[in-house]
Structure formats: structure tokens, C-alpha cells
N, C-alpha and C positions, 0 to 999 in steps of 0.2 A: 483488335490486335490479336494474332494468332502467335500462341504460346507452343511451343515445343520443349519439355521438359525430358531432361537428358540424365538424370537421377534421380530413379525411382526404384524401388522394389518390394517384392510380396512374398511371404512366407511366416516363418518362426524364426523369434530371435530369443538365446535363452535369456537375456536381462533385460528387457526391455516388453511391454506386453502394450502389444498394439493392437489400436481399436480397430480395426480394418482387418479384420478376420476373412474376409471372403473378398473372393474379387470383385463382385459385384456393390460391395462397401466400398472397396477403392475408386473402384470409377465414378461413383459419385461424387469421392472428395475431388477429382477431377473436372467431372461435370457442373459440381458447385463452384470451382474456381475459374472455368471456365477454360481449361490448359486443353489442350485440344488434341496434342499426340505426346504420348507418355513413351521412353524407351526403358523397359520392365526388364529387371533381373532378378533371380529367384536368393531370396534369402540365405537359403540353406547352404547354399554353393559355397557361401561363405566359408563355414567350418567345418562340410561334411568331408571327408578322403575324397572323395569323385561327384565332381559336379553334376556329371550327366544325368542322374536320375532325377535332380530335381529341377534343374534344364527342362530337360523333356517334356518333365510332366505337366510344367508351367506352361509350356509353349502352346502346346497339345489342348491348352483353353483358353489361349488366348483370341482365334477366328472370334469369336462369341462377343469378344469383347475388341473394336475397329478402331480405339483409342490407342491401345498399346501395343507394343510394336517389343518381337524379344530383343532381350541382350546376353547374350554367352557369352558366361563367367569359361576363363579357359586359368590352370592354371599350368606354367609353363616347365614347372620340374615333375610333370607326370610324363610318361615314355609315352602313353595314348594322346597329348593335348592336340597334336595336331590331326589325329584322326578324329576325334571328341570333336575339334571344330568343323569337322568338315562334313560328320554325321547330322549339325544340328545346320546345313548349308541347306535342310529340308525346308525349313523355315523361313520367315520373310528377315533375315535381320538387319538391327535397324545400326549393332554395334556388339564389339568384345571387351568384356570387361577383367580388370588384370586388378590381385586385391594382395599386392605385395609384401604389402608389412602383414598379413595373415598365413600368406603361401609359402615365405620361409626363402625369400628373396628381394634383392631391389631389384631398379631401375638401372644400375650400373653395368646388370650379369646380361652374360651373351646372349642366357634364354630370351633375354628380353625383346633384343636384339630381331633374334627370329622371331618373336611376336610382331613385331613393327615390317617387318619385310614381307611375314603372308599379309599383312592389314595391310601392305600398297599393294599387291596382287589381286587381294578380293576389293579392292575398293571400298572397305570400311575400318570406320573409325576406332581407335583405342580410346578406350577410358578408363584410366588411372585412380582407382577408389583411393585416398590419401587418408582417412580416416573414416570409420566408420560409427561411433561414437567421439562424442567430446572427449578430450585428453582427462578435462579436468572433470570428469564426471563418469571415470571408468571406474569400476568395484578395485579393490585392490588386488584382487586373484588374476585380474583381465588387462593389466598395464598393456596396452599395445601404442605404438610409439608412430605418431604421424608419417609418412612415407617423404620424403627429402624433397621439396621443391627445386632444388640444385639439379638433385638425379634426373628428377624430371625433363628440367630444361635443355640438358647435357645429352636425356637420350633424344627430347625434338631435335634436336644440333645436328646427331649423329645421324638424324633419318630426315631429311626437312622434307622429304614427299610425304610423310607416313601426319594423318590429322590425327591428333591427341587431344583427349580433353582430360584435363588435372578436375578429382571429382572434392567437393568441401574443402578447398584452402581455408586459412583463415588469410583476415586479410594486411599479415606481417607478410606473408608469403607471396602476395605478390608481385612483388619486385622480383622474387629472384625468379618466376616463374618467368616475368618479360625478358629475363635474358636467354628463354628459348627460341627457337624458330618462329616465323610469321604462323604458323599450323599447329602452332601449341596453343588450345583454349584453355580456359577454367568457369565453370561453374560459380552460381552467387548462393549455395546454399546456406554454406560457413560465413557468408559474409553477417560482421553487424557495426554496429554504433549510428552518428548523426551523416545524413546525408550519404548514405550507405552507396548506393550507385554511383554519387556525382567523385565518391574520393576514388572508386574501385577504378574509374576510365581515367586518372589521373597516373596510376599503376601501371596500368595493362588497357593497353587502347580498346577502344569499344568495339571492333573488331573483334577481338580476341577472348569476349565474356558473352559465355552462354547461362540460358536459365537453368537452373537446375531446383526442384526440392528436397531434394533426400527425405521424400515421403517415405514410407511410415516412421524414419528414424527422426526426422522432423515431419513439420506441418506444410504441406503445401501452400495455406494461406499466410504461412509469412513469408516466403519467397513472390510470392502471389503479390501482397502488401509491397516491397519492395520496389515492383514495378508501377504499382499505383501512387505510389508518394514520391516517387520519385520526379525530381523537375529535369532531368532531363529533356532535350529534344524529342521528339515522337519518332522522328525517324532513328533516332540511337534507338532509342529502347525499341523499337520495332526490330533493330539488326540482334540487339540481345535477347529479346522475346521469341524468334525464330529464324531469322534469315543464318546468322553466321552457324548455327547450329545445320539449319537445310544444307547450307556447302560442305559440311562434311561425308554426305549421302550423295553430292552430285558426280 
């Protein structure tokens, strides 16, 4: 079964200290789990003022590594993002990643807007980071507040050519993510409890659920796990394993 993992990324985070210090540690946890295309964004982009330097510089080694595939972090209230995005067009990318409850906007503001209308122009996907840590597991200096599944689904609505994937819902959230557009996906990283897959496509149709591990802020082998125990149909889990994820690049 060919895995295509759609939240991933590599760098420094300051609370969190992950074991996968070099890239070539990461691809192994890849290579162990067997995921076969990773789409990689650079940590730092998170919290640094300007993405681009550490964009770049990620990118810039990734050839080396034929697993991972970049993702430009764009944030939308810098006056450069659309030239930023269109500097890192040198690249093979695989997706734009938007980390709104960090960059000091939602899903509701116009910028967004224009992010969803160049992603139907260049023919790629948005991905929506909804949280980057657990809620319930942030220091108390770092409260950041899950990104609106409403927003989300409100702005698939408003753009229904534009493919989105919503990144770590939990899975209260998705119900109201399925009142977005048939091109609104989600991620199973944040997913947990019994029978984790079989309640998720009860949600949000199987269609509409891509793999994801938010490796290094999780472990790819329990995203991994998920689709092993799971009793799904083969051919579901194969569309959530990779296929509904490849339509978003076609």
C-alpha cells in the first residue's frame, strides 16, 4: 500500500526536542514505516518574521533526499508573500502551507481569500496547520488556540475549485469540517480513541481523509498503526493512504 504523508516537518522547535535532528534521521523514520512520499515544511517558518530563509534552505537539500517533496509555508499578511511564493516556484512543490492561528489571522480574512485563488492558478494544494501542538499540552506562556473548523469549511465554500487539506483536527471537529466543499480534506494525525478510522469515515467520507503524521511533533508510527489496525476495506484505506491525497497534485 503506497503511503503519501501530507504533515510532516523538519527543523527546531523551542518546546519540544525532537529526536530526528538531521534529515537523513527523518527519512529513516519514513523508510521504517514504509510512507513513501513525505510533503516537508520547515519548522522554523513557524515562528521566525520571514519564512524564506528557512524555506530555502530546506528545500535546497532536499534533491538528496527523493522522499520528500517541499511545502511553502507562505504567510499572507507579509506585503512580499506573493513574491516569497513565487521565488520558492524554483522548487518542485508538492503544497502551501498557511499556520494561521500563529501568523496573526484566520480563515475568515480576505488574505486568505487571495491565498485560495493563486493555489487555483498554480494548481496546488492548501494546507491549513489547525494546531501545532496539543491544546492540552501547551506551557502556559504558549496558549495558541486551535484554528476554527467552521473558518475552514466556510472558506472551502467560498472557493470550491481551491483543494484544502485542514492539518490535526481532533475528531470533535469533524463534523463541522464536512460542512465544507467536496475539496476540503483533513488529515488523521490528531485523530484518536477505539476504532479510530472506522468512526472518522462515519464523519467525513473516505474521500475526504488524508494520511497525515505530523512527524516530528508526533510519531509517524502511530499514524502508521492506524492504518494497520484498522478494519477498514483495502480499497478505503488505500484512497486514504494515497490516492485522495494524489488528486490534490493532479
Amino acid at each position: 500500500m503506497k503511503i503519501i504523508d501530507a504533515n510532516a516537518a523538519f527543523g527546531f522547535w523551542p518546546i519540544q526536542r525532537f529526536s530526528t535532528r538531521t534529515l537523513e534521521a527523518l527519512d529513516a523514520v519514513f523508510a521504517r514505516t514504509d510512507i513513501a512520499e513525505v510533503w516537508l515544511s520547515a519548522v522554523e517558518s513557524i515562528l521566525y518574521p520571514e519564512p524564506d530563509e528557512w524555506d530555502l534552505r530546506l528545500f535546497r537539500q532536499l534533491p538528496a533526499f527523493p522522499r520528500f517533496r517541499p511545502v511553502k509555508t507562505v504567510n499572507p499578511l507579509l506585503a512580499n508573500w506573493e513574491k516569497s511564493w513565487d521565488a520558492a516556484k524554483a522548487f518542485p512543490l508538492a503544497a502551501v502551507k498557511l499556520f494561521p492561528n500563529y501568523h496573526g489571522y484566520s480563515p475568515a480574512d480576505r488574505c486568505v481569500d487571495a491565498v485560495c485563488e493563486k493555489a487555483v492558478r498554480e494548481n496546488l494544494p492548501v494546507l491549513i496547520q489547525m494546531r501545532v501542538n496539543d491544546e492540552r499540552n501547551q506551557p502556559s506562556f504558549l496558549q495558541v488556540v486551535g484554528v476554527s473548523a467552521a473558518d475552514i469549511a466556510a472558506l472551502s465554500r467560498r472557493h470550491p475549485a481551491a483543494r484544502i487539506v485542514a492539518l490535526c483536527p481532533y475528531n470533535s471537529e469533524l463534523s463541522a469540517l464536512a460542512e465544507g466543499s467536496n475539496h476540503l480534506l483533513a488529515d488523521i494525525s490528531f485523530l484518536d480513541g477505539a476504532a479510530i478510522l472506522e468512526g472518522a469515515v462515519q464523519l467525513l467520507s473516505p474521500a475526504r481523509l488524508v494520511f497525515g503524521s505530523h512527524e516530528p511533533f508526533l510519531h509517524a508510527d502511530s499514524s502508521r498503526l492506524k492504518l494497520d489496525h484498522s478494519k477498514l476495506p483495502a480499497e478505503v484505506l488505500q484512497k486514504l493512504a494515497s490516492e485522495n491525497l494524489a488528486k490534490t497534485n493532479e
